[in-house]
N, C-alpha and C positions, 0 to 999 in steps of 0.2 A: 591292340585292335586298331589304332589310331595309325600304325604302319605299316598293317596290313591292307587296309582299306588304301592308305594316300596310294601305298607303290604297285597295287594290284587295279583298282576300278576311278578311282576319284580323281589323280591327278600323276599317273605315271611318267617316267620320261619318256620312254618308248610305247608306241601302241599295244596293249595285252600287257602288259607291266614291265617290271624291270628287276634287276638282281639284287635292286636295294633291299626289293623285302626282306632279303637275309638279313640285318637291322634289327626284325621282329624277333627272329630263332634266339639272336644274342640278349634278349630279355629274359627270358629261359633261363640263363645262370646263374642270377641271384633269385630267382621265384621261389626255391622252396625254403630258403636261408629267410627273403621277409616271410612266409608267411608264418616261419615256425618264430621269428620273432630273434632270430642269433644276428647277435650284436654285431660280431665279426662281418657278416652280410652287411648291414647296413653302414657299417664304417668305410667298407671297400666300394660299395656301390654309388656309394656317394662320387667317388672320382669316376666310376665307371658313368654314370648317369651325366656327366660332361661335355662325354662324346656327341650325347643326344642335344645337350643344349646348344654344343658350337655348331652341330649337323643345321639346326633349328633355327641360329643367327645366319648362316650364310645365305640359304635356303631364301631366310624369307627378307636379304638384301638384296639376292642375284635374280628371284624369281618376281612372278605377278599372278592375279585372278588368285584362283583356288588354291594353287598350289602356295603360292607365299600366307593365306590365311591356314593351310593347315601346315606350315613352318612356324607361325606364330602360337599356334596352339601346343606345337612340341614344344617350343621354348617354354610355354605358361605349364603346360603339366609338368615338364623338367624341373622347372625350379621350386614347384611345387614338392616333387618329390623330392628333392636335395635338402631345402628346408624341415622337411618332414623327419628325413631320415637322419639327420645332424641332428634334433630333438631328441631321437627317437635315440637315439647310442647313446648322448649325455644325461638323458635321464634314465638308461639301464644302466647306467656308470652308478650313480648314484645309489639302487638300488643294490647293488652287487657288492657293494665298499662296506654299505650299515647292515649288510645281511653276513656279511664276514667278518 
């Protein structure tokens, strides 16, 4: 939601938005891998969710106002979900080893 708002109404680069939204669609491909909870997603998504955090540092070095605080906010949920997701595999690891 957070990339559809920045690149569509809150802080576009062009007036009326810009093509970055397509950013948002590329979220889409791990969705239904976390919510069923498959490891393999989260192991992968981890580097994939990267893209968002380096988008997130340049952004909110190169830019100012609005747009560099909602650069800042993608870096803070990025690595929010990076850390989440690195948990989130080693402790289905564990489960998986004493279940087998």
């Amino acid at each position: 939601m957070l990339c559809l708002a920045w690149e569509l109404w809150l802080a576009p680069l062009r007036t009326g938005g810009s093509w970055l939204v397509i950013k948002a669609v590329l979220l889409l491909l791990p969705l239904f891998g976390i919510l069923r909870g498959k490891r393999y997603t989260y192991q992968w998504s981890c580097m994939f969710i990267l893209l968002y955090f380096t988008e997130g540092i340049m952004r909110a070095w190169s830019e100012s106002g609005m747009s560099q605080q909602l650069a800042l906010a993608e870096v803070a949920l990025s690595s929010i979900f990076f850390v989440c997701a690195i948990y989130f595999a080693k402790l289905s690891r564990s489960v998986q080893t004493e279940s087998a």
